[in-house]
C-alpha positions in Angstrom: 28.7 18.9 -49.5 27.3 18.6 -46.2 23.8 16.8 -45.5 22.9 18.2 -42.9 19.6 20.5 -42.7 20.4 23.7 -42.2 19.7 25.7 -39.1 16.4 27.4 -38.7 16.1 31.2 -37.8 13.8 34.2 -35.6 13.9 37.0 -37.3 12.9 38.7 -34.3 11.5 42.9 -34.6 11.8 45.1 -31.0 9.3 48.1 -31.8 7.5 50.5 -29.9 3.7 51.5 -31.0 4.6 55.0 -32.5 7.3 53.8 -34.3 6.6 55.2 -37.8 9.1 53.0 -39.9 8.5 49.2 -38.9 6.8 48.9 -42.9 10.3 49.8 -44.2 12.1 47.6 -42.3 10.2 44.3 -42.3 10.1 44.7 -46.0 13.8 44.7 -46.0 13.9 41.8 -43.5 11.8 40.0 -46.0 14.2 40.2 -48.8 17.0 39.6 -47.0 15.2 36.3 -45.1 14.1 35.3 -48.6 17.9 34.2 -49.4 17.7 32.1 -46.5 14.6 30.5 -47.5 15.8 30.1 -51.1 18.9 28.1 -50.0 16.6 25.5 -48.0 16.9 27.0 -44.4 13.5 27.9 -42.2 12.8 31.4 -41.5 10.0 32.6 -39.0 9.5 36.2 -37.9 8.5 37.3 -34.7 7.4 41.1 -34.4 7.1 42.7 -30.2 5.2 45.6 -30.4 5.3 47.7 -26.9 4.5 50.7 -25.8 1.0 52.0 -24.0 -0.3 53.6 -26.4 -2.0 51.9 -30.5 0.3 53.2 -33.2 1.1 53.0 -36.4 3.7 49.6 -35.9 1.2 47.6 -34.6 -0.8 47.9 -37.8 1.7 47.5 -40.0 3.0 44.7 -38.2 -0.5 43.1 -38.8 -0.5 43.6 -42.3 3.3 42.2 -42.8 1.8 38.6 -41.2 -1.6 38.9 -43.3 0.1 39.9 -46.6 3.4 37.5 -46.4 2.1 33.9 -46.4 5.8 32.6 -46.7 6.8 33.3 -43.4 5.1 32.0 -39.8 5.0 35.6 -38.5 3.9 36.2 -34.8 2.4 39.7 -33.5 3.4 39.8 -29.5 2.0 43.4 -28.6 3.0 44.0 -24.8 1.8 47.1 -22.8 5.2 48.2 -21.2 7.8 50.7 -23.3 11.1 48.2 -22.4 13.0 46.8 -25.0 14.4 44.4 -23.3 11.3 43.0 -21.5 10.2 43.2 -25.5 13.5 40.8 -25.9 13.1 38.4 -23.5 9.4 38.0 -25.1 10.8 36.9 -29.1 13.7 34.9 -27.2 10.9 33.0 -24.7 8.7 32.2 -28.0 11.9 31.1 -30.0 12.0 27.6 -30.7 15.1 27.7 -33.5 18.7 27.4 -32.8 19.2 30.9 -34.5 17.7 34.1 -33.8 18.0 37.5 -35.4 17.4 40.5 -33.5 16.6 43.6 -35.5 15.3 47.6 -34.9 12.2 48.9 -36.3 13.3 51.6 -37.9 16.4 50.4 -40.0 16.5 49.2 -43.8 18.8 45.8 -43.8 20.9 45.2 -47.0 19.7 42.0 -48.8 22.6 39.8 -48.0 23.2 40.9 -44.4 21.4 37.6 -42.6 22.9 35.0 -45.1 26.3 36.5 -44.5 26.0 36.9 -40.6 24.4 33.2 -40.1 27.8 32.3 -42.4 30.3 34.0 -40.4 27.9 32.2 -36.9 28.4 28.6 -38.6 32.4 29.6 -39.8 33.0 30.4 -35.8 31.9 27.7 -33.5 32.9 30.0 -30.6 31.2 33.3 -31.6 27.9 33.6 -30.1 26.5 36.5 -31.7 27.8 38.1 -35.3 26.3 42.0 -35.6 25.5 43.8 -38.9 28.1 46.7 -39.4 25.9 49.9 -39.1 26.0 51.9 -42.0 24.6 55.6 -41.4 22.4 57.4 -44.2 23.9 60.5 -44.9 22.6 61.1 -48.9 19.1 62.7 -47.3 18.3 66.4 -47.0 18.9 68.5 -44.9 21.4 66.0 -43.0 23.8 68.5 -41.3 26.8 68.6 -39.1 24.9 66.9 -36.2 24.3 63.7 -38.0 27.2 63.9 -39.6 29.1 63.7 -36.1 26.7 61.1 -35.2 27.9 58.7 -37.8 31.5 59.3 -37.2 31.8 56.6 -34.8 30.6 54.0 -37.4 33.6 53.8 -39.3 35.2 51.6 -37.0 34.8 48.6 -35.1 34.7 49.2 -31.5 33.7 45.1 -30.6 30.7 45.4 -29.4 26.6 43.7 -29.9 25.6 46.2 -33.4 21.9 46.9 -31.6 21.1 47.2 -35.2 20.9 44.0 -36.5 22.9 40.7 -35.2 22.1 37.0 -35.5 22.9 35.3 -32.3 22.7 31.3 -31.2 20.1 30.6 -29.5 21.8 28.9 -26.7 23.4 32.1 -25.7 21.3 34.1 -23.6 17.8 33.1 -22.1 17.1 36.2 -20.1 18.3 39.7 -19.9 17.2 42.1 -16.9 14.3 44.1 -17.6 14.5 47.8 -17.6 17.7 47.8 -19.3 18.8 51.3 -21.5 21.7 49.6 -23.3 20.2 46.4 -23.9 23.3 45.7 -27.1 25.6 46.7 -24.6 24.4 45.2 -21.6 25.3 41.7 -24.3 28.5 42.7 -25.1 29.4 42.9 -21.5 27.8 39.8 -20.5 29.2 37.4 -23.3 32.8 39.5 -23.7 34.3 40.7 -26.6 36.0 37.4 -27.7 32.4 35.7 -28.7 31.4 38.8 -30.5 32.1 39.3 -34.3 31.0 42.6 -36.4 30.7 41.0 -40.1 31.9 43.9 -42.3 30.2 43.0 -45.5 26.6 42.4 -44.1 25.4 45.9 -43.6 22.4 47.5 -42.2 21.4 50.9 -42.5 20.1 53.9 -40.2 19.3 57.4 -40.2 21.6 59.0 -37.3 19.9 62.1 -35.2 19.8 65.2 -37.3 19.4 67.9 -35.0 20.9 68.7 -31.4 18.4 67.9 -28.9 17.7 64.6 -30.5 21.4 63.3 -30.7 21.7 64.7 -26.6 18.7 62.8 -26.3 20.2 59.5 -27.4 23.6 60.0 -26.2 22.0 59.9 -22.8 20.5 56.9 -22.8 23.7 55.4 -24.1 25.8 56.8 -21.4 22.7 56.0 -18.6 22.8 52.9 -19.7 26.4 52.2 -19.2 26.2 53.3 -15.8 23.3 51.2 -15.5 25.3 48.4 -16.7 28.3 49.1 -14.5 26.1 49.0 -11.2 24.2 46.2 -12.0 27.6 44.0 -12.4 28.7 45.5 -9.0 25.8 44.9 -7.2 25.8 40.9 -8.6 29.5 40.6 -7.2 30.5 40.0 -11.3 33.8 41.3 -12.8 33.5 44.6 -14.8 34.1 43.8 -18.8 35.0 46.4 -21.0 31.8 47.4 -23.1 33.6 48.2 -25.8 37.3 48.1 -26.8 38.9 51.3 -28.8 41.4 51.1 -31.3 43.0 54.8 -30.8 45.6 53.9 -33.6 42.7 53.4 -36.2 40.7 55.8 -34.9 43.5 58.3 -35.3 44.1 57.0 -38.8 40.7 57.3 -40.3 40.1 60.3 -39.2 40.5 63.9 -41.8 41.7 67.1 -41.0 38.1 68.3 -42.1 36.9 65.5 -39.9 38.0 67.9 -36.9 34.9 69.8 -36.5 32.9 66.7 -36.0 34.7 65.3 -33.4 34.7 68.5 -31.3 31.2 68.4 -31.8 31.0 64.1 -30.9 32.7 64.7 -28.1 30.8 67.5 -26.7 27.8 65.7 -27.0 29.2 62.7 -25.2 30.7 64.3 -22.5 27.5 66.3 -21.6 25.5 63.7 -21.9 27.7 61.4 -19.6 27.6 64.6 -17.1 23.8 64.3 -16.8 23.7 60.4 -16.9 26.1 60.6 -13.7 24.1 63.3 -12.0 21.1 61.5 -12.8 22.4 58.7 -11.0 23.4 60.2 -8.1 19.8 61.8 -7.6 18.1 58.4 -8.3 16.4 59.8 -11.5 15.7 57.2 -14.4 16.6 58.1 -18.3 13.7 57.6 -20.1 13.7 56.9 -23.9 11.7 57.6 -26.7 11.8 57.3 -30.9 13.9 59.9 -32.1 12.0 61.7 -34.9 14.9 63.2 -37.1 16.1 60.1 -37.2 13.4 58.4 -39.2 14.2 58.4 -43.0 12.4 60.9 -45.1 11.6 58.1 -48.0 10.3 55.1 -47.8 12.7 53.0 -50.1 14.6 49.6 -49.3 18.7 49.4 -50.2 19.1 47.2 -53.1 23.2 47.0 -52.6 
């Protein structure tokens, strides 16, 4: 058995001010830090709350790093909505050699940062190992919207999870601020190669229940690849491959009764990319903002 100490870790929390489910998710965080802690390893959280205006997350943010004496938690509350201007703050004030990055409004399965720093130290050359997203679909009133939402997450498509991932340190200092696909702008940068998606460390969402909110957030993922695409151009640097789509699989997994879904999937996506392109042409910037049917209607944390 090795000696050696083991590597500290951020848990590091992007949220804006009106998100409504940060409580949830730091107390999932907690547990799942907790195994870390109990097998000798330094956890210290770092919560960014951004956004102009006071809401709910920065309060409970408060109360997480007055009520939870075990961890050294840091509040950094920023003024500007930009997740990754709220990334490059936890990654400036990270001293450790390992830092989590997760949402504010996901509930993280107990295991999932023990097993994602294991599969990190079992892969010297993978620089950041992503939570496999697991959508809530066992709510009410989930529908055929978020039901099409979720049908991506069945497979692996090698990209950053957004969701939850543990990265080294080391990796990245700095991303550009203003970015829409901050997950993917990672995934381009680093390349597929030094990305892993840990299939038993899970962490789960709510996906957009109703049609204008799933448009919504389609948009910003397609603006943001277009973002992503000129930025790389305009720097002189080789286009990478965002992600990388295994059509056999895909075809595989997917039910006759899936069909219905996937019309709707694809509709959704192809509008949206559409507008993003239009968008782009008339110099128009995709803003973003919490998606309120995607925010669980019960406040429990996965115990499995």
């Amino acid at each position: 058995m090795s000696s050696e100490v083991p590597a500290a870790l951020t848990v590091g929390v992007l949220c804006r001010a009106d998100e409504p489910a940060l409580e949830r998710t730091l107390r999932s965080l907690a547990v799942a830090a907790a195994k870390l802690a109990d097998a000798g390893r330094e956890v210290r959280f770092v919560v960014c709350v951004n956004g102009p205006s006071r809401g709910p997350a920065l309060d409970a943010a408060r109360a997480f790093a007055a009520q939870e004496p075990r961890w050294q938690t840091s509040v950094v509350v920023d003024g500007r909505a930009d997740k990754a201007r709220a990334w490059n703050l936890v990654r400036q004030s990270c001293t450790t050699p390992l830092i989590a990055f997760s949402d504010a409004d996901v509930e993280v399965a107990p295991d999932a940062l023990v097993r994602l720093v294991a599969a990190l130290e079992a892969e010297p050359e993978v620089q950041i190992a992503s939570a496999r997203q697991v959508a809530r679909l066992d709510g009410p009133g989930v529908g055929a919207v978020a039901r099409a939402a979720a049908l991506p997450y069945r497979f692996d498509f090698q990209v950053v999870g957004g969701r939850l991932y543990v990265m080294r340190t080391a990796a990245i200092e700095r991303m550009p601020e203003g970015l829409l696909l901050e997950d993917g702008w990672l995934s381009a940068t680093l390349g597929n190669e030094k990305l892993r998606t840990v299939a038993d460390a899970e962490v789960y969402f709510h996906p957009a229940g109703t049609l204008p909110d799933y448009f919504r957030e389609r948009l910003r993922t397609e603006a943001g690849k277009i973002q992503i695409r000129e930025q790389r151009r305009n720097a002189g640097i080789p286009q990478r491959p965002i992600a990388r789509y295994p059509w056999r699989r895909l075809a595989d997994g997917l039910r006759v009764t899936d069909a219905p879904l996937v019309v709707l999937n694809l509709a959704v996506r192809l509008s949206a990319r559409a507008v993003a392109e239009l968008a782009a042409r008339r110099g128009r910037r995709i803003a973003w903002a919490p998606i309120a049917s995607s925010k669980a209607p019960r406040p429990e944390v996965p115990t499995s």
